[in-house]
C-alpha positions, -999 to +999 in steps of 0.1 A: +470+482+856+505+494+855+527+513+832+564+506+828+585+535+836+594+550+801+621+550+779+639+585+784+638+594+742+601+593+755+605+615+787+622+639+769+600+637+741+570+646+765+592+675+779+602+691+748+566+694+738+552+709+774+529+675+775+547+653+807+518+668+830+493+657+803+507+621+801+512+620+841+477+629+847+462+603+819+484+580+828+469+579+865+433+577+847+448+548+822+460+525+854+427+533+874+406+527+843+417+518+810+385+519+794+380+557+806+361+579+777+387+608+777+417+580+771+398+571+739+417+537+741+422+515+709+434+488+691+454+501+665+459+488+627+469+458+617+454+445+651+471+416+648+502+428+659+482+439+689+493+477+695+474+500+714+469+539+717+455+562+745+450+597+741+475+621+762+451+653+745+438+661+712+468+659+694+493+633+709+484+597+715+508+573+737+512+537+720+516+507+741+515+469+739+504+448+772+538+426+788+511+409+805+476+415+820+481+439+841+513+456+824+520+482+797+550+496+780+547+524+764+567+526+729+559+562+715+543+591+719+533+610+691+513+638+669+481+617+658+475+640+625+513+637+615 
């Protein structure tokens, strides 16, 4: 599995908030293992539209959509209780 390299609104996003190591380190785990327990993976609402979410920590999640089998894009990263 691979991730696109990110948008920079998104870089510095994950800068501003102190979480880049956070998303660096689950985004290792998400390419070795997408399924991994702490990523808490899943198919977000409406599913049809196929969007996905992995956690980054307890707060922020990291929405994606798959290019292809093997490759992600993230499109946002974001506080899951806002």
């Amino acid at each position: 599995m691979r991730i696109l390299p990110l948008h920079p609104d998104i870089e510095k996003y994950l800068h501003k908030h102190g979480l880049y190591p956070k998303f660096e380190k689950q985004k290792r785990l998400f390419e070795t293992n997408p399924r991994h327990p702490s990523l808490n993976t899943e198919l977000m609402e409406p599913k049809h539209l196929r969007f996905f979410s992995f956690r980054v920590d307890k707060k922020y999640r990291a929405l994606f959509f798959f290019h292809s089998n093997d490759v992600v894009e993230v499109i946002e990263v974001n506080n899951h209780y806002k």
